[in-house]
Structure formats: structure tokens, C-alpha cells
Backbone as a chain_set.jsonl record, in Angstrom:
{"seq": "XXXXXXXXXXXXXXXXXXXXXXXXXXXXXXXXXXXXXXXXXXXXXXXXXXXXXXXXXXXXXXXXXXXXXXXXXXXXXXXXXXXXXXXXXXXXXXXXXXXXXXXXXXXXXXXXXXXXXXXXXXXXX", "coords": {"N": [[107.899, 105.698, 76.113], [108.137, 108.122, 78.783], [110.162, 110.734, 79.46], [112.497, 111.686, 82.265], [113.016, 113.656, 84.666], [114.707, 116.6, 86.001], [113.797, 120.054, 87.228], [116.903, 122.772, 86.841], [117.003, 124.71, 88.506], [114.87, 124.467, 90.566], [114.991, 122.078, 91.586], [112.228, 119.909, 90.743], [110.517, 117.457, 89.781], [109.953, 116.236, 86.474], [108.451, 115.614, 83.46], [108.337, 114.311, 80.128], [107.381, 113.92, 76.952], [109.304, 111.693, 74.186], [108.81, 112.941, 71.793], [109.184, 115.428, 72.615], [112.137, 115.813, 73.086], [114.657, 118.397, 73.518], [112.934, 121.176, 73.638], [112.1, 123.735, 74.877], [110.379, 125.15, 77.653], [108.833, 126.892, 80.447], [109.444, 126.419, 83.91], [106.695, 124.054, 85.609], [106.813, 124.94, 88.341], [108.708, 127.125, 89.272], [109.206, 128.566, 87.12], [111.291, 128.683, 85.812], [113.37, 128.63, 82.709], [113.244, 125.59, 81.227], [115.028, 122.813, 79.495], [114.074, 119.627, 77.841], [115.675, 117.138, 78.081], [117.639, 114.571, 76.092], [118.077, 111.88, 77.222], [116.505, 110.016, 80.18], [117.189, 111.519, 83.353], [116.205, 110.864, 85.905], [115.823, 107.826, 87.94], [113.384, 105.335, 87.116], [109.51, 105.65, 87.763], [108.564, 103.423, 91.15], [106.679, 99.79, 89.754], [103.174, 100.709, 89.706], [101.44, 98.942, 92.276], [99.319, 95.928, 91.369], [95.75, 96.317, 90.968], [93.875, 95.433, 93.49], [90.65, 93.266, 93.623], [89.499, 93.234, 96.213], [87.09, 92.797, 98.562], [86.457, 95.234, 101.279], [86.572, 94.517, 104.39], [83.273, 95.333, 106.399], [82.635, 96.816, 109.095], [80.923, 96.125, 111.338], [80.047, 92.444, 111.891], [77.388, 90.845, 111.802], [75.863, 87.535, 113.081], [73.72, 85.226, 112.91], [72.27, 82.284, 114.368], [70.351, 79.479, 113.266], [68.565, 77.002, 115.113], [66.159, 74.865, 113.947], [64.464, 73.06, 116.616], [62.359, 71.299, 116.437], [63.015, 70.144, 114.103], [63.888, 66.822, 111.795], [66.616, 64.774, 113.866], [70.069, 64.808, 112.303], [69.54, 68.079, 113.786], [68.234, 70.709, 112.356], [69.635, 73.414, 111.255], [70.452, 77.136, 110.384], [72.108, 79.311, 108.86], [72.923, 82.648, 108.961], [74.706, 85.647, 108.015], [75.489, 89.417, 108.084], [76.925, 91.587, 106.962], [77.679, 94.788, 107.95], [78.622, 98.534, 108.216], [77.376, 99.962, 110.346], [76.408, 99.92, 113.99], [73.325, 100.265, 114.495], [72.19, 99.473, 112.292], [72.947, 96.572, 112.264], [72.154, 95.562, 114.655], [69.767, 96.133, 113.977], [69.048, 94.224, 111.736], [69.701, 92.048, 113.137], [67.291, 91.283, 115.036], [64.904, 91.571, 113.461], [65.492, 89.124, 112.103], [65.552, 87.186, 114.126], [62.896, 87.837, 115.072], [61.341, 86.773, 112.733], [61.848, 84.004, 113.155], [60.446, 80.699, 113.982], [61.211, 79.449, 116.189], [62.758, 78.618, 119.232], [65.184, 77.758, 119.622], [68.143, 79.421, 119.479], [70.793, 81.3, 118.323], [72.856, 84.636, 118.099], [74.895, 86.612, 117.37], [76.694, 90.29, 117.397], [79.916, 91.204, 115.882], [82.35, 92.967, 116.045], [84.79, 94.371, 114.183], [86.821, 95.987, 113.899], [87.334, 96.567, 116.732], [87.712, 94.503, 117.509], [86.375, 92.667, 119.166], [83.015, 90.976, 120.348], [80.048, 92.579, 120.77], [77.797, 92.043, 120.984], [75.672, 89.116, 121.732], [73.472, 86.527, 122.607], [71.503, 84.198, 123.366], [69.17, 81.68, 123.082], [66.945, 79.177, 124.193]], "CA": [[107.975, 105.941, 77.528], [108.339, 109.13, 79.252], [111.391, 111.134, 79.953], [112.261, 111.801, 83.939], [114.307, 114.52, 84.69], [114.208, 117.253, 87.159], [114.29, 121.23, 86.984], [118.061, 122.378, 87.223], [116.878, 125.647, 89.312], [114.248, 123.945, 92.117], [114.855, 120.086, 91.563], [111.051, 120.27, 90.734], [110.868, 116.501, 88.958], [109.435, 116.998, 85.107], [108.273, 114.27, 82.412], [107.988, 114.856, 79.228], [107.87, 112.734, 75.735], [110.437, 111.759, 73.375], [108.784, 114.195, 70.601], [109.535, 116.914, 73.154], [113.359, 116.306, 73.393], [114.609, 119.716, 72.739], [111.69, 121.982, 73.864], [112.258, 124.578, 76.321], [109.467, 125.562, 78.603], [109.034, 127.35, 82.008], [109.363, 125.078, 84.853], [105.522, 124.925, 86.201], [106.67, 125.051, 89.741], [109.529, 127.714, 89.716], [109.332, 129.432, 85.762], [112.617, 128.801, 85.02], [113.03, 127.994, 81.404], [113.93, 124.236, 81.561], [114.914, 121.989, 78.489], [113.797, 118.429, 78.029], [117.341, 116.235, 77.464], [117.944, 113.514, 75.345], [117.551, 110.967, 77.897], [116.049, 110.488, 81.336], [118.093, 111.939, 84.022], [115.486, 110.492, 87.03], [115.13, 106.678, 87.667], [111.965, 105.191, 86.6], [109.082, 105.154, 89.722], [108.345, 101.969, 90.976], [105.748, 100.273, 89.458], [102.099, 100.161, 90.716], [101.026, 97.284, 92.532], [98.036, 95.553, 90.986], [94.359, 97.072, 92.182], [92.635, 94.125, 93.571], [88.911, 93.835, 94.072], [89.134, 92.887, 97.804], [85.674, 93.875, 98.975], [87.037, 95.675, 102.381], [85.636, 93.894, 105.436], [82.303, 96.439, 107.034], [83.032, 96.821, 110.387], [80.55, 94.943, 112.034], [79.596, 91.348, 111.348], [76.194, 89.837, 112.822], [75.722, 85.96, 113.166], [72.438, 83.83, 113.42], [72.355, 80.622, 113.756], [68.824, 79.539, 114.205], [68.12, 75.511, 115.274], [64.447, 74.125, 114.252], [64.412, 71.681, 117.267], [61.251, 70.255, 115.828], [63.184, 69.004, 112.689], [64.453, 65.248, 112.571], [67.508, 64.44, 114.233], [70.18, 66.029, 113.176], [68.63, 69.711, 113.654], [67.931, 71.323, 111.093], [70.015, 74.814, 111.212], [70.396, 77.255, 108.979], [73.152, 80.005, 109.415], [72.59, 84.036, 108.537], [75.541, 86.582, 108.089], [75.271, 90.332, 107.343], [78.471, 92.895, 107.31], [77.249, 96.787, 108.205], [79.104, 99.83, 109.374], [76.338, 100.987, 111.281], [75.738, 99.251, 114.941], [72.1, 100.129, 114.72], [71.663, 98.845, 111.28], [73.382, 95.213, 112.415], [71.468, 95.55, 115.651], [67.756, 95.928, 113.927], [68.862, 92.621, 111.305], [69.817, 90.434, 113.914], [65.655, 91.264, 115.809], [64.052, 90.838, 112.334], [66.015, 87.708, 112.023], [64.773, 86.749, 115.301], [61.372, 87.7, 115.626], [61.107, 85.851, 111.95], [61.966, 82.516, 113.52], [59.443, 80.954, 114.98], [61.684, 78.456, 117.115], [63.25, 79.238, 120.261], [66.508, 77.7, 120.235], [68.821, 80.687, 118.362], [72.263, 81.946, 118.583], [72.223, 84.966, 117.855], [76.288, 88.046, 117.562], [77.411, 90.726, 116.415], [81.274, 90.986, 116.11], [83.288, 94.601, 115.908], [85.909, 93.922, 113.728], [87.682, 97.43, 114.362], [88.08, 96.616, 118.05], [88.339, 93.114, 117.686], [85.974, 92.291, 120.164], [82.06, 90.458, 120.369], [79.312, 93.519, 121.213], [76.489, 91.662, 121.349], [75.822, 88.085, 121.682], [72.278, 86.295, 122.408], [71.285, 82.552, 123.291], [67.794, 81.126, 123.007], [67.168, 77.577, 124.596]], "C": [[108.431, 107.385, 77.761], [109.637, 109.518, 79.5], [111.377, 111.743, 81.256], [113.244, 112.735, 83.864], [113.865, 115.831, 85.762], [114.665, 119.197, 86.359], [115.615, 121.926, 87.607], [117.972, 123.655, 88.211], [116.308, 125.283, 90.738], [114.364, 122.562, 91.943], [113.265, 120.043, 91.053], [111.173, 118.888, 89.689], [109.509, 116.726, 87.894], [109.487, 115.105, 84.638], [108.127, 115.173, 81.251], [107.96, 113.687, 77.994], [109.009, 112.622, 75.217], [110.233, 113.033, 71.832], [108.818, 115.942, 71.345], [110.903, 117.148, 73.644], [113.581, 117.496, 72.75], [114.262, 120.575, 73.194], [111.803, 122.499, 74.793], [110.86, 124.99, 76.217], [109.414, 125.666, 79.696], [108.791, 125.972, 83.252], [107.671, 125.532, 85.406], [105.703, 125.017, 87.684], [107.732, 126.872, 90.0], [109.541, 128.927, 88.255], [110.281, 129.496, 85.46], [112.652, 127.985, 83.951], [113.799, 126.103, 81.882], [114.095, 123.419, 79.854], [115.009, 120.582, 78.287], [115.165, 117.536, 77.289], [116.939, 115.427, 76.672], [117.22, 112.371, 76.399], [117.132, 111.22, 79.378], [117.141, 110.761, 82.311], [117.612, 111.252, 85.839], [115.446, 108.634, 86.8], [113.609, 106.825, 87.498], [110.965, 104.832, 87.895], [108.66, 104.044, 89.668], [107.268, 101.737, 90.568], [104.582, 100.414, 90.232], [101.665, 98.98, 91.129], [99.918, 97.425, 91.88], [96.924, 96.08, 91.285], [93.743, 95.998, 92.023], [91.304, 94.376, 93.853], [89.07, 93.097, 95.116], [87.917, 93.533, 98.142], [86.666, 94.186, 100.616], [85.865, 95.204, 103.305], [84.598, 95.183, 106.286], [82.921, 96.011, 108.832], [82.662, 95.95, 111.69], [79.872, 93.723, 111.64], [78.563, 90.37, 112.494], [76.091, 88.685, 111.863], [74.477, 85.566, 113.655], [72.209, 82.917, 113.292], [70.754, 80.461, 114.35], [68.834, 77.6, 113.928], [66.796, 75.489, 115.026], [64.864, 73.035, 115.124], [63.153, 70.845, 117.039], [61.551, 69.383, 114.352], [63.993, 67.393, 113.167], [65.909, 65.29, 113.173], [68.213, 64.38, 112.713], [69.27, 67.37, 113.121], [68.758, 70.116, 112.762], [68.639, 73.109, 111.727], [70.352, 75.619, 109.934], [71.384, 79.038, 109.633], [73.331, 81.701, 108.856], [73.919, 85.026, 108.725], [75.233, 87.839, 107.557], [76.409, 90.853, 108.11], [77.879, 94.447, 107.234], [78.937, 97.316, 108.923], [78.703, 100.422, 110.418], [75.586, 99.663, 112.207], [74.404, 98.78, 114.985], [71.312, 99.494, 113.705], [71.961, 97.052, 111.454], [72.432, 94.619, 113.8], [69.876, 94.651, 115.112], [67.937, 94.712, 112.769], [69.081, 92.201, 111.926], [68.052, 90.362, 114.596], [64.933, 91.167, 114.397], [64.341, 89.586, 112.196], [65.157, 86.671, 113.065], [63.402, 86.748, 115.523], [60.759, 86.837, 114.316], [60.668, 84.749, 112.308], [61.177, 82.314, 114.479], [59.917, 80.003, 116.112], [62.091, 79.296, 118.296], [64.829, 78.627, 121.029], [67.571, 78.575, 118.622], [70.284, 80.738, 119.018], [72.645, 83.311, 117.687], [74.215, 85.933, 118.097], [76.183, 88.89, 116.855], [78.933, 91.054, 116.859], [81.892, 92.142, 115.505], [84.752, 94.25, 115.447], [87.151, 95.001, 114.211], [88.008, 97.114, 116.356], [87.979, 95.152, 118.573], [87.645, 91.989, 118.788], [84.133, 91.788, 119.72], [81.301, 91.416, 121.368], [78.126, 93.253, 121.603], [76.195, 89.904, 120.994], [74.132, 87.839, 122.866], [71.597, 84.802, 122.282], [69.84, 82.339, 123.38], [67.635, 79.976, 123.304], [65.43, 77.631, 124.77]], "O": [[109.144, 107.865, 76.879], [110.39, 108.59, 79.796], [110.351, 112.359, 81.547], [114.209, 112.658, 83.105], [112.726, 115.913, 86.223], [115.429, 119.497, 85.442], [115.688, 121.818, 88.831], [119.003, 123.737, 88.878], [116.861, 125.57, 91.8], [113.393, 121.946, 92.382], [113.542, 121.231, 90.886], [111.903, 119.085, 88.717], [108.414, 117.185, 88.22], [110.026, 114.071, 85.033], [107.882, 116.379, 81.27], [108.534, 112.614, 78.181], [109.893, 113.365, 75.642], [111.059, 113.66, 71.169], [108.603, 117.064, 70.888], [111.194, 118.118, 74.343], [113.008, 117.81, 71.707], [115.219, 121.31, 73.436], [111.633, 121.843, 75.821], [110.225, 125.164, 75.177], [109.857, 124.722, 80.351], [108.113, 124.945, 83.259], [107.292, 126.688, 85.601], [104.665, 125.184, 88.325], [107.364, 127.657, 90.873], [109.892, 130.088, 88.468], [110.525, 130.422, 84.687], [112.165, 126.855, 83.968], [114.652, 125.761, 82.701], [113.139, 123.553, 79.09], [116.126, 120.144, 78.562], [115.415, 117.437, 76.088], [115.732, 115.468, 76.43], [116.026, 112.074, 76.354], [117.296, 112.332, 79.881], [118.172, 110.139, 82.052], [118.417, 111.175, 86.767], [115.112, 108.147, 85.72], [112.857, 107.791, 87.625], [111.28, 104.068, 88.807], [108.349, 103.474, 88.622], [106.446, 102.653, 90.61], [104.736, 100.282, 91.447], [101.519, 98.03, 90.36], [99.388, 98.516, 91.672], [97.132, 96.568, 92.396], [93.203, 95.539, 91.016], [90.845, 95.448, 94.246], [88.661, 91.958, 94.888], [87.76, 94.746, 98.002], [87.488, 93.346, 100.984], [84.658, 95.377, 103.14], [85.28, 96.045, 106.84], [83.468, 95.043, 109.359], [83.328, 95.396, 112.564], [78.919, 93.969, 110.9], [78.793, 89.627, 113.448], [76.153, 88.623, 110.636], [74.247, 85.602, 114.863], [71.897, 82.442, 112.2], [70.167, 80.966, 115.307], [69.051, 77.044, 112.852], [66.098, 76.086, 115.846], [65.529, 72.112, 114.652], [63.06, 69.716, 117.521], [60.91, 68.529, 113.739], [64.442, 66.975, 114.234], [66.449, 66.276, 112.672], [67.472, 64.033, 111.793], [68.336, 67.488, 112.328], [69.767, 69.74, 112.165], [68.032, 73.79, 112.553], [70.507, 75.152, 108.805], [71.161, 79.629, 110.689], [74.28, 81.716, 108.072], [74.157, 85.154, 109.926], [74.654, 87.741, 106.476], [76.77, 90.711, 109.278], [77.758, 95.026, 106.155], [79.828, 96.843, 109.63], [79.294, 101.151, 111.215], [74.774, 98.823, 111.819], [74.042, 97.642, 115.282], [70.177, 99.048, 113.875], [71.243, 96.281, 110.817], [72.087, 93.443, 113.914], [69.256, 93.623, 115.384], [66.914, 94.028, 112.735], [68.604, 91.104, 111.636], [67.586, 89.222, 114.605], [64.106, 90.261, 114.499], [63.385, 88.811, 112.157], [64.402, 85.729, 112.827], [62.789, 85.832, 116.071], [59.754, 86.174, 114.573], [59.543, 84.316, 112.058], [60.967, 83.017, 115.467], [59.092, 79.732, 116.984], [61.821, 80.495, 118.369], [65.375, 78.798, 122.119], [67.624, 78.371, 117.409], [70.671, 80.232, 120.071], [72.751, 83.088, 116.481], [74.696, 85.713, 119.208], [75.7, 88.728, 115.734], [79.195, 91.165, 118.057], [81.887, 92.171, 114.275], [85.674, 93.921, 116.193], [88.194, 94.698, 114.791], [88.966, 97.587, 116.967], [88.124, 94.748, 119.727], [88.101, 90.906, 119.154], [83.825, 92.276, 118.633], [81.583, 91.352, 122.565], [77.438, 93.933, 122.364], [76.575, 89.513, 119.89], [73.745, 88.683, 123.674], [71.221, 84.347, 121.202], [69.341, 83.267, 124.016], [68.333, 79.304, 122.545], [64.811, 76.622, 125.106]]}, "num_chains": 1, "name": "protein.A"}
């Protein structure tokens, strides 16, 4: 493990190994000779938290729900999500989605996560 210790001219905090107790060299912030102690003189920093793979939520999230009302009782639905950054890109999948289907009962959002609010929304009966 590293040795912690600071420069005794600018505080300027220093590491170094244990095969460099001993070893004077210029501080690189200030050039004052500095020599690496025996032991650490700095606590140790905390550690790092973990790095999770959270995918980070895209900003906006369009919804299609599309009903076949010609299937048997219950309806037959079938439920479409896509996450963009880009309005116009969430915009033009929800109208491909739509002009796809050849039914006419739809439901049809998209939902702005950043301001928490429903931008576009879209019923079909």
C-alpha cells in the first residue's frame, strides 16, 4: 500500500511506495525537496464506491399500447416502449408505431422524465 503524506513547505498531499521510504525528491507542486517518511502521515481516502452498470434512464420515454379489437375477447394488446434523448426521435417512433397498426383503438405517450411531466399523449377509439 501506498504511503500518504503531505509536502512540509505547501501541504501539497504526496504518495509514494514503501521501496521509496527514504528518497528525496522535489515536491511536483512547489520544488521543495521533500522526503518520503517511514510511515504515512495522511489518513487513508475513503474507499470507492462500487461502479454499477445502471443503464441511466434517456430522457424521454414513449408508450404504445395498441388493442386489436377484432381479436377474441379478452383484446388482444400488445405494449411498445422506447427511451430517446431526442423529442423528435421519440416523436417519429411513436407515428411509425402507429401508422404500422392497422387497428384503430391505440394509446399512444411520450413521458419527459427531466421535467417530470407527459408531452404528448394520443387516444384512438
Amino acid at each position: 500500500m501506498d504511503l500518504r503524506f503531505e509536502c512540509p513547505r505547501c501541504g501539497q498531499h504526496l504518495s509514494a511506495t514503501r521501496s521509496q521510504i527514504g528518497v528525496t525528491a522535489p515536491c511536483p507542486n512547489c520544488n521543495a525537496a521533500v522526503t518520503v517518511p517511514k510511515t504515512s502521515t495522511l489518513p487513508r481516502p475513503p474507499p470507492t464506491p462500487p461502479q454499477t452498470k445502471l443503464r441511466e434512464k434517456k430522457r424521454y420515454e414513449t408508450t404504445v399500447i395498441l388493442t386489436d379489437h377484432c381479436a377474441t375477447v379478452p383484446a388482444k394488446t400488445e405494449k411498445l416502449k422506447k427511451w430517446t434523448d431526442d423529442f423528435a426521435d421519440a416523436r417519429n417512433w411513436l407515428i411509425r408505431q402507429l401508422s404500422a397498426f392497422r387497428g384503430d383503438q391505440y394509446f399512444a405517450a411520450i413521458f419527459d422524465h427531466k421535467e417530470k411531466k407527459s408531452v404528448f399523449k394520443e387516444t384512438g377509439r
